[in-house]
N, C-alpha and C positions, 0 to 999 in steps of 0.2 A: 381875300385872294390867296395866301400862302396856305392855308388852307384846304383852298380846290387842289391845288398845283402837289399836297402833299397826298390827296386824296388818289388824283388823277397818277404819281407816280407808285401808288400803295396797288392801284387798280390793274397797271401795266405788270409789276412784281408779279402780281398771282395769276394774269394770262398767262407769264411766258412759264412760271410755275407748272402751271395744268397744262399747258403746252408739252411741257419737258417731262412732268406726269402720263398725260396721254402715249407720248412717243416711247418711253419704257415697258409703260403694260402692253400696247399695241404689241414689241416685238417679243414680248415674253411671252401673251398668246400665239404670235406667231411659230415660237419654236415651240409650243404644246401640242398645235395643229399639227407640227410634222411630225413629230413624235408620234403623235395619234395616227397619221397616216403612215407611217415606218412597221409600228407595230401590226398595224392591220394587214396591210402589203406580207407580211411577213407570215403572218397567221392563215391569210390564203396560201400561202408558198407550203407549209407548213401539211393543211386539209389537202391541197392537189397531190404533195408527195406522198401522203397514206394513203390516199386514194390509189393512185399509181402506183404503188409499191405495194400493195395488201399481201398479193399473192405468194411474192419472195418472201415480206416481213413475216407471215404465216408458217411455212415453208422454216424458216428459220426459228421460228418460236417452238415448232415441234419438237424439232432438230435436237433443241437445246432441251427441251422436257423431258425428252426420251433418253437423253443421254442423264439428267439427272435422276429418269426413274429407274435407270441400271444400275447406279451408285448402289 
C-alpha cells in the first residue's frame, strides 16, 4: 500500500512538472510568434516605403552621383 501512495505522489510530481514545462514553452513560443509577426509587419512597412518613395529615393541617388562624379 505505501507503495501505490509513493507511486501515486511520484505520478502527481511529474504532471504538475510538464504542467509547469508545458506553460514556459507555450509562452516562449508565444513571444517568437510575435516577434515573427513584428518583424514581418515591419518588413511590409519597409517594401510599401520603397515602393512609395522610388521616385524621390532615385532623384536623390543621382543627385548624390553626380555630384561625386564632379569631384
Amino acid at each position: 500500500m505505501r507503495e501505490l501512495t509513493t507511486i501515486t505522489r511520484a505520478g502527481v510530481l511529474m504532471r504538475r512538472l510538464a504542467g509547469g514545462l508545458r506553460c514556459h514553452w507555450g509562452s516562449e513560443g508565444q513571444g517568437t510568434t510575435e516577434y515573427a509577426i513584428l518583424v514581418g509587419v515591419l518588413v511590409v512597412i519597409a517594401v510599401l516605403a520603397i515602393i512609395a518613395f522610388r521616385g524621390k529615393v532615385q532623384e536623390l541617388w543621382d543627385a548624390i552621383a553626380s555630384s561625386i562624379g564632379s569631384l
